[in-house]
Structures are given as structure tokens and as C-alpha cells.
C-alpha positions as CSV (number, residue, x, y, z in Angstrom):
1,X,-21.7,-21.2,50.7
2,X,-23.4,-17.7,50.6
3,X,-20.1,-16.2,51.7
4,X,-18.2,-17.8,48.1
5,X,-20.8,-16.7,46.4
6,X,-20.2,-13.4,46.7
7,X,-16.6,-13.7,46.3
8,X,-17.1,-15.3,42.9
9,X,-19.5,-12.8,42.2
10,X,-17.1,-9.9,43.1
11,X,-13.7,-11.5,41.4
12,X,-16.2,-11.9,38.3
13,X,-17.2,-7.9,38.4
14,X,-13.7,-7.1,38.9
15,X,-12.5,-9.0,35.5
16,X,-15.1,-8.2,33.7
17,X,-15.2,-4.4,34.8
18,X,-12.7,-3.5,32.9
19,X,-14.2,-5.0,29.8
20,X,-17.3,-3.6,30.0
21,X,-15.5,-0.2,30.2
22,X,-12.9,-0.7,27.3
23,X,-15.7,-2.3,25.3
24,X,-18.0,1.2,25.8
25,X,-14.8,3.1,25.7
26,X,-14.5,1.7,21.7
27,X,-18.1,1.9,21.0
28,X,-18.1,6.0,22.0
29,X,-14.7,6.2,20.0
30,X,-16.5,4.6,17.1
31,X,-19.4,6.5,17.0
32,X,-17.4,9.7,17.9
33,X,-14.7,9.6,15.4
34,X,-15.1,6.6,12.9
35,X,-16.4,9.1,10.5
36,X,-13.5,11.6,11.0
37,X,-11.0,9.1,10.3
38,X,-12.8,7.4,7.6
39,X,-13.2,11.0,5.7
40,X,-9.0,11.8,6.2
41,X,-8.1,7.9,5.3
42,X,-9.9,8.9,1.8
43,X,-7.9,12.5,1.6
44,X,-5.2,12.3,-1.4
45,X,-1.7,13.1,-0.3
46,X,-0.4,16.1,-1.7
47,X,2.4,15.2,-3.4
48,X,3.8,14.8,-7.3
49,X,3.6,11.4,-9.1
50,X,6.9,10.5,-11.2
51,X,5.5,11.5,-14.7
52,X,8.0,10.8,-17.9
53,X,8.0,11.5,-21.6
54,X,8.8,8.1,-23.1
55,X,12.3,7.5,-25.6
56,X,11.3,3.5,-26.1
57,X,7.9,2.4,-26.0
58,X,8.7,-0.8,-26.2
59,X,6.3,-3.2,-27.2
60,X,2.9,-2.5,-27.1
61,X,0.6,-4.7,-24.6
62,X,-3.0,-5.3,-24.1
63,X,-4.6,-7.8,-21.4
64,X,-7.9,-7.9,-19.6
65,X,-8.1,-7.5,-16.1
66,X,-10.7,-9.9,-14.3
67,X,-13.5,-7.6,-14.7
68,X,-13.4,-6.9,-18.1
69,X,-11.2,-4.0,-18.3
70,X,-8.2,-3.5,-20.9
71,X,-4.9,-2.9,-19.1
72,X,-2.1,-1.4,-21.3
73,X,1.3,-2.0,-20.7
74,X,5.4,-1.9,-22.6
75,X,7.6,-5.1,-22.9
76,X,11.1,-4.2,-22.8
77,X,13.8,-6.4,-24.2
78,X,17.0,-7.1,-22.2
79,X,20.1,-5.2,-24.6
80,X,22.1,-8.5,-24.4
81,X,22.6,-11.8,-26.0
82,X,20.7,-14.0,-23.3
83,X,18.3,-13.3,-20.7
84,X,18.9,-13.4,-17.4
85,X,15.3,-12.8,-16.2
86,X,11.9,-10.6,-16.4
87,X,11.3,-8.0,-13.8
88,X,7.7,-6.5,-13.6
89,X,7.4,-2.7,-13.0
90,X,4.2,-1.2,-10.6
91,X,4.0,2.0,-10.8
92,X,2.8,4.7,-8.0
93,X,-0.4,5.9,-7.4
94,X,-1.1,8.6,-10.2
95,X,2.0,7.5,-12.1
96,X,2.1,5.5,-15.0
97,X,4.5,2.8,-16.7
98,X,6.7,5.2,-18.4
99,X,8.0,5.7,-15.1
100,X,10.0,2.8,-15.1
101,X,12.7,3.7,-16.7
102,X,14.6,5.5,-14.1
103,X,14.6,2.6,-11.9
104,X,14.6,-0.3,-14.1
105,X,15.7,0.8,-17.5
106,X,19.8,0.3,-16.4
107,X,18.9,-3.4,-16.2
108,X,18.1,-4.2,-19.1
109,X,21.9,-4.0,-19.7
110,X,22.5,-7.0,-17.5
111,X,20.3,-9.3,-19.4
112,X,16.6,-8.5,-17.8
113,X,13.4,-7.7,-19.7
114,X,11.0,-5.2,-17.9
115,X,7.1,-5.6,-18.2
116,X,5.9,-2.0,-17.4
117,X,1.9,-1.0,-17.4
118,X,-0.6,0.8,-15.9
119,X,-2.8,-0.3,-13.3
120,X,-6.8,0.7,-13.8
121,X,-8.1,4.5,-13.9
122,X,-4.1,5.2,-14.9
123,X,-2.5,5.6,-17.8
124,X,-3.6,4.3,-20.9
125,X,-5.5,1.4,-18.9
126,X,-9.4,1.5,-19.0
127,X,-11.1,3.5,-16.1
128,X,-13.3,1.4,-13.8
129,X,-16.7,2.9,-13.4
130,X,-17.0,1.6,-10.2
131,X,-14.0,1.7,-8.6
132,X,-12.7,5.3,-7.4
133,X,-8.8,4.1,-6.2
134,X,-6.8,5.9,-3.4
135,X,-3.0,5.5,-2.3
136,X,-3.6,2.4,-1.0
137,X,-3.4,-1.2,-2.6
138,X,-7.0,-2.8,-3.0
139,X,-7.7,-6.0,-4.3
140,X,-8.2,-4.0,-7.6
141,X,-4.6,-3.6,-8.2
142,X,-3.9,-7.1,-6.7
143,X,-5.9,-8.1,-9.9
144,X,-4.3,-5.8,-12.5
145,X,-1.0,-7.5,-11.5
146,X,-2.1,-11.0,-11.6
147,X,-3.6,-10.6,-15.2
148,X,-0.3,-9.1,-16.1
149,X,1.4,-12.3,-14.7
150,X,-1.0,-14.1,-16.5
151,X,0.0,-11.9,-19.5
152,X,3.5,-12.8,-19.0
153,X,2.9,-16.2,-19.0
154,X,0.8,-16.7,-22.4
155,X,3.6,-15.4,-23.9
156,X,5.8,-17.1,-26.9
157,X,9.1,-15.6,-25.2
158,X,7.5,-16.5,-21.9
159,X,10.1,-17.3,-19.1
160,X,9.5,-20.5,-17.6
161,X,11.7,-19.3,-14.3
162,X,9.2,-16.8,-13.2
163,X,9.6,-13.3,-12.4
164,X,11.2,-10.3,-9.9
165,X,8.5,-7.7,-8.8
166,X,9.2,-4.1,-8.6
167,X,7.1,-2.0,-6.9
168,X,7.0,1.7,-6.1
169,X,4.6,3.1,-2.8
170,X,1.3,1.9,-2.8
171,X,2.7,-0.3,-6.3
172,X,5.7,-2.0,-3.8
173,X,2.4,-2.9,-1.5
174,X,0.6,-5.0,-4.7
175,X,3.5,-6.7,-5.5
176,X,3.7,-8.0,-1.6
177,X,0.3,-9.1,-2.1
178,X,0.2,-10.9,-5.1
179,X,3.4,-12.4,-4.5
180,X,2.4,-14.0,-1.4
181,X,0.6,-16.1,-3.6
182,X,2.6,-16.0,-6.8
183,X,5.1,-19.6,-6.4
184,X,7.0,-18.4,-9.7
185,X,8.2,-14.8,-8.2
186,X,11.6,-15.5,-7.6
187,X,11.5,-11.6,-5.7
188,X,10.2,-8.6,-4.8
189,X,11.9,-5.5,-4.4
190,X,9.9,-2.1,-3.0
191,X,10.1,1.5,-2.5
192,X,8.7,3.2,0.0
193,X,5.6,0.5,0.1
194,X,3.5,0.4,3.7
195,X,0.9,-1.3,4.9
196,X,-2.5,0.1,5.3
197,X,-3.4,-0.7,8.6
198,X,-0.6,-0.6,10.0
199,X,-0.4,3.2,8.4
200,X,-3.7,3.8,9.9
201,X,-2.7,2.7,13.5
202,X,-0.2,5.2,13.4
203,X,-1.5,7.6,11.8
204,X,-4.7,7.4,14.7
205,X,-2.2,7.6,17.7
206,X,0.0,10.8,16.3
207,X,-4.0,12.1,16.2
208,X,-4.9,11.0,19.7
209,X,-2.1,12.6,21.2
210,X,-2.9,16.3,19.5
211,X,-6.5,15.9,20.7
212,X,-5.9,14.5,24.0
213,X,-4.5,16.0,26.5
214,X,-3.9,13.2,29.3
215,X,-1.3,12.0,27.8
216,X,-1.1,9.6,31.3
217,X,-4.6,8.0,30.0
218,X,-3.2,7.4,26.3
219,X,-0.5,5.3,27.9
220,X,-3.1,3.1,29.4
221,X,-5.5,2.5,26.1
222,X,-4.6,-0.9,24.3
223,X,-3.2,-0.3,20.8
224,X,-6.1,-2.7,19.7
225,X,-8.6,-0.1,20.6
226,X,-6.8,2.5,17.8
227,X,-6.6,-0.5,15.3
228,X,-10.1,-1.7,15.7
229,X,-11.4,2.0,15.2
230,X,-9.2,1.7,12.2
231,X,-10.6,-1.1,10.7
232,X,-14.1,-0.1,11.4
233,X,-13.3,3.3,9.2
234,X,-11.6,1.5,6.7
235,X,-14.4,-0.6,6.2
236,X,-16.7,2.1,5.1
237,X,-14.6,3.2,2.7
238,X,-14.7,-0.1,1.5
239,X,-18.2,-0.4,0.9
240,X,-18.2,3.1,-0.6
241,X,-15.6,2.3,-3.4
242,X,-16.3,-1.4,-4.0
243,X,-13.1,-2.2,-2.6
244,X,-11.4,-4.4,-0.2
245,X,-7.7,-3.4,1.2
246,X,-6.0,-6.6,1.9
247,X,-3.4,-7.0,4.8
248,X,-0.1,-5.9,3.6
249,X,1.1,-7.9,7.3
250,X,-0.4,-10.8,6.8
251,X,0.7,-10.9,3.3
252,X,4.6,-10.2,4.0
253,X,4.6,-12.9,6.8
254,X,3.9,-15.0,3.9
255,X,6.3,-14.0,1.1
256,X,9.4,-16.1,2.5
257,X,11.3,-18.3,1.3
258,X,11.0,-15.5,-1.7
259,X,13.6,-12.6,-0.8
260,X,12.3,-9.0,-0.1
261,X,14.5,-6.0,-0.4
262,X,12.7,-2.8,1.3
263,X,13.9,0.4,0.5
264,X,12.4,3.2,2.5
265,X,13.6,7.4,3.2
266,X,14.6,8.3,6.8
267,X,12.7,11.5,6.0
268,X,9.8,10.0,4.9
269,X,6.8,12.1,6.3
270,X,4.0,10.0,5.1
271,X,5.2,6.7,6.1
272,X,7.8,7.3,9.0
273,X,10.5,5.4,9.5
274,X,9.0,3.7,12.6
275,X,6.4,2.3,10.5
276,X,8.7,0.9,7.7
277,X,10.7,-0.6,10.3
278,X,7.9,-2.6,12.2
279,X,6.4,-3.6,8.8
280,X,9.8,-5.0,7.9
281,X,9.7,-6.7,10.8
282,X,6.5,-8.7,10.2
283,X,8.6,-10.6,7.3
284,X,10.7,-13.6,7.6
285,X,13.9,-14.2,6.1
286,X,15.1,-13.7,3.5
287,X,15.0,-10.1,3.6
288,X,16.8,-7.0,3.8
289,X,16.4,-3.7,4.5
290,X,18.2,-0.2,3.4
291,X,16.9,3.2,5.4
292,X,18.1,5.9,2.8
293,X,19.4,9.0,5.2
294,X,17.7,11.8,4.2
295,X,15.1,10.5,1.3
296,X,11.5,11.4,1.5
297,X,8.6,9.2,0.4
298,X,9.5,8.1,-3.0
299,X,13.0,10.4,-3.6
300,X,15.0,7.3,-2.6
301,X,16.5,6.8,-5.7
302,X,16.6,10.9,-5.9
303,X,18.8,10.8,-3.0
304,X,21.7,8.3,-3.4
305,X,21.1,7.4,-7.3
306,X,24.2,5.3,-7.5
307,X,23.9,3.5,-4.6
308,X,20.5,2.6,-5.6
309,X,21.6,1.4,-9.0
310,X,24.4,-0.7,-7.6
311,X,22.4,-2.2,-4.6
312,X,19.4,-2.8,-7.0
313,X,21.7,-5.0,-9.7
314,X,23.0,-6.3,-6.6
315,X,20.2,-7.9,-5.4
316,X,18.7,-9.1,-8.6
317,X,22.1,-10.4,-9.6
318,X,22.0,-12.6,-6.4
319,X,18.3,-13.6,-6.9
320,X,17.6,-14.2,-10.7
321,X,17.3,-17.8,-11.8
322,X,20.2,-17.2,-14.5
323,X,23.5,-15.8,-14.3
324,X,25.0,-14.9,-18.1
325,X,28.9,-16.7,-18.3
326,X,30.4,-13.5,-17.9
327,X,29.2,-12.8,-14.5
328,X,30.6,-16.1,-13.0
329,X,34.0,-14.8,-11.4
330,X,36.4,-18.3,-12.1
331,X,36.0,-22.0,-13.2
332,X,35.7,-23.0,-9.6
333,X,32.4,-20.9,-9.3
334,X,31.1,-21.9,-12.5
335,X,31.7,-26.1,-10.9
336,X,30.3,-25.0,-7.6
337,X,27.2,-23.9,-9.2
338,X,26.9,-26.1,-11.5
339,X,27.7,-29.3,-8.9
340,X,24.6,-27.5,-7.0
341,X,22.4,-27.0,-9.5
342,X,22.3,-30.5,-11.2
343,X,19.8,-30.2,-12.9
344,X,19.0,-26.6,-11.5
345,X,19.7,-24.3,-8.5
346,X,15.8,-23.8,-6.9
347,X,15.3,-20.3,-6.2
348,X,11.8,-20.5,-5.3
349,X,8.7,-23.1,-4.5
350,X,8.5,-24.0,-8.6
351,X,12.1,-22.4,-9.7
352,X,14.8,-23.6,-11.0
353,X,17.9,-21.9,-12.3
354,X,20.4,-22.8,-15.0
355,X,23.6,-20.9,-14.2
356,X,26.0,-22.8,-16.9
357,X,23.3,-22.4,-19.7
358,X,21.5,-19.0,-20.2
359,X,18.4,-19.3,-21.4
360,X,17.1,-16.5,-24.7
361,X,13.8,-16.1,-25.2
């Protein structure tokens, strides 16, 4: 009896050695580094925001955001007879909404209507006292875009289909979010968006292995222990700027059966490649994916202009809950549709689309 005993005693210090030593191991990196990380997650990126001298204004918008602010945004009319759908612009950190017109403004051509604004502390919007934002999408900016949605909606000319989602870096990560739980987004397109703790992970491994030079015992430390001391950074900041950064992850597992369409540079040095890819993997179908060679962060479009046109009207072509007549290729297509869609094609939980009938207005 004495003798299994001590063999259960030893099997238990033998399982739970290794705890006990990862467990101290994280405390010591917490207490050794959590600030150091904390203080370079909160470091502004050096790089230039999209600015633009707007042609059309549009027309002038004004909606409160949850907290009280006034967010101030343009409505764009489609230049054709019917419209084929609204697409809803979010701009980059340190950008603005005139900034849409680059990427969106070509649509309007093919029957959409852009909503452009500008998220809090940007733009024309109000600045929130107590909010300072950084490149990364916050709940904040989850909120500006639902109270545009909401604007959208209280609209006379509202569209009953729903909406696409545009978004642009830390922009492309607030659509994600709030289209996770948006059931009339019919899509969500993104440039160069990322997910903060992913980001982080990666960004706190590339670290370890300048400071460390065992690169044998790097191999052997979990990636948990690099994402834990991640979140208990992030956290800080958190408290500090009233904030909370929601899980882009979490949030892109849950944006099927609405498609996603990343766009992301191969030469991307602030979000690699390696992280786009394995945050495009954390999404189900349908999605798709387009690596542009030689684009850095946000210098997609830059790169290959008229491939981005084409594979953006492409996308929202396939996707919009309308097609205008003269996009439907023969007769055939127009009875196939229409056979399927009796009374509408669904998109989307909540969507319907009427390819035989346009809908204006």
C-alpha cells in the first residue's frame, strides 16, 4: 500500500512539474515584460493615412453614436437608373470618409450607393473625451458602425436588402465585427484588416527570438504562453483608454454564410503575410482570398489598380441582392434566376434578392 503510494505521489509530481514551472515561467514573463509590450502595443505606426480633397460631397449626414456623440458621414447616389445595392465605406485609422472614393467611387456606376463617414476623434465626427483610439478596432468603432447601420436603416430611400461592408485596415477589422452580428449584411469585403491578438502573438514571438538567444528553448515554450502575455498587456491598455478590443477570430468564425473577400499585400510589413493567411483561415466558407505580390499595408489597390477594380465589381456583382436587366447575360439566365428566386433568391439570414425586378430607392 505504502509502496503505491509513492508511486502515485511521484507520477503526480511528474505531471504536475511541468505546470508548476510553465505557470512561474508566465508569471516572471508577465511581471518582466507585460509592461514593455503593453507600452509598444500603444506605439502609432509610422505610416501615411489616405487623405483626399473631396469633388462630391454627397449628401450631408448626421447620427449619434451610442454615447452621445455626432458622427458625420456622405450618402452617395448610384449614377444609374435602379439600384443595385448600398455599400458602406470604413475608413483607416487617421483617415477620413473622403477616402472612399478611390475604392468605391467606380461603383456607383454599376448601380450601388456608398455611405462614407468618419468614425469618432476623425474627421468631422465628434472627438470622444474619453476615449484615445489606436490602430486597432475597439468596441468604439464597432459602435460608430452600428449607429451608421442604424442610420441607413431610418432612412426614406432605405434598402430593405441590407448592405456590403467595406473596410480598410483597422476599418476592414470593424466591419468583421459588426457584421458577425449584422443578419442584413449581405458582405464584407477588406483591405489589409488583421486581428489584434493574433497581431500581437506574432508580433511577441519575432520579439522573443531577437532577445533570446536559445533559440532550442523558444521551440519548446507553448504559443499560449506568448498569447496569454498578450492578452494580459492588452488588457491594460484597455483599462487605460476605456476600451475593449474584441476578437477579430472569434468574430470571422462567425461571419459565414455571409461571403468575405480578403485583400492583403505580400509585402506587408506590419501585418505579414503569415498572419493574414492564418487569420483567413479562421473563417468558413464563403470566402476568398487575393495576396497582392508586392503591395504593402494598405497600397493594394496602389499596386494592381485594375485588377482591384475588376475583382472588386466582381465580387459585389456576385453578392448584391439585385442584378440591373442589363447584367443578366441571355433569357435562359434571367428564367434560371428567376425559377430560383420565386419570390426571391436569399443571400443572407434575412435577404432576399429580386434579380427580374430592380428595386430604386
Amino acid at each position: 500500500m505504502a509502496g503505491l503510494s509513492s508511486l502515485i505521489l511521484i507520477l503526480s509530481l511528474v505531471i504536475l512539474a511541468p505546470v508548476v514551472v510553465m505557470g512561474g515561467f508566465l508569471l516572471y514573463c508577465i511581471w518582466a515584460y507585460a509592461s514593455v509590450i503593453r507600452r509598444i502595443f500603444e506605439e502609432r505606426p509610422m505610416f501615411l493615412p489616405l487623405k483626399l480633397t473631396p469633388e462630391d460631397v454627397g449628401e450631408p449626414a448626421e447620427f449619434p453614436s451610442p454615447q452621445g456623440l455626432t458622427l458625420r458621414g456622405s450618402y452617395f447616389k448610384a449614377r444609374t437608373d435602379s439600384r443595385v445595392g448600398v455599400l458602406v465605406f470604413c475608413h483607416e485609422f487617421l483617415s477620413d470618409r473622403w477616402s472612399y472614393a478611390p475604392y468605391l467611387d467606380h461603383l456607383r456606376d454599376r448601380g450601388f450607393d456608398i455611405f462614407s463617414f468618419d468614425f469618432r476623434s476623425h474627421g468631422r465626427s465628434d472627438v470622444d473625451p474619453k476615449y484615445e483610439p489606436l490602430q486597432y478596432a475597439s468596441n468604439h468603432e464597432v459602435d460608430d458602425l452600428r449607429a451608421a447601420l442604424a442610420y441607413l436603416r431610418s432612412r426614406p430611400d432605405r434598402d430593405l436588402a441590407g448592405f456590403g461592408l467595406f473596410g480598410v485596415s483597422r476599418g476592414g477589422g470593424t466591419a468583421i465585427l459588426a457584421a458577425a452580428d449584422e443578419p442584413d449584411v449581405w458582405g464584407v469585403v477588406t483591405d489589409g484588416a488583421f486581428p489584434t491578438r493574433g497581431t500581437m502573438t506574432a508580433y511577441i514571438i519575432r520579439w522573443a527570438e531577437i532577445f533570446v538567444r536559445a533559440k532550442w528553448f523558444l521551440r519548446l515554450v507553448p504559443r499560449f504562453i506568448f498569447s496569454t502575455l498578450g492578452d494580459v498587456s492588452r488588457a491594460g491598455t484597455e483599462r487605460n483608454r476605456n476600451c475593449h478590443y474584441p476578437s477579430l477570430e472569434r468574430a470571422v468564425e462567425r461571419l459565414s454564410p455571409r461571403p468575405w473577400l480578403q485583400i492583403h499585400g505580400t509585402r506587408d510589413v506590419y501585418i505579414g503575410p503569415d498572419i493574414a493567411r492564418e487569420f483567413f483561415a479562421c473563417a468558413r466558407e464563403p470566402k476568398e482570398q487575393w495576396m497582392v505580390a508586392g503591395a504593402k499595408h494598405n497600397r493594394c489597390r496602389e499596386t494592381e489598380p485594375d485588377d482591384y477594380a475588376h475583382r472588386l465589381e466582381d465580387f459585389v456583382d456576385r453578392h448584391a441582392p439585385r442584378r440591373p436587366l442589363a447584367e443578366v447575360a441571355d433569357e435562359s439566365e434571367v428564367s434560371s434566376f428567376a425559377g430560383a428566386a420565386s419570390p426571391g433568391r436569399v443571400v443572407a439570414p434575412g435577404l432576399v434578392a429580386n434579380v427580374a425586378s430592380p428595386v430604386t430607392g
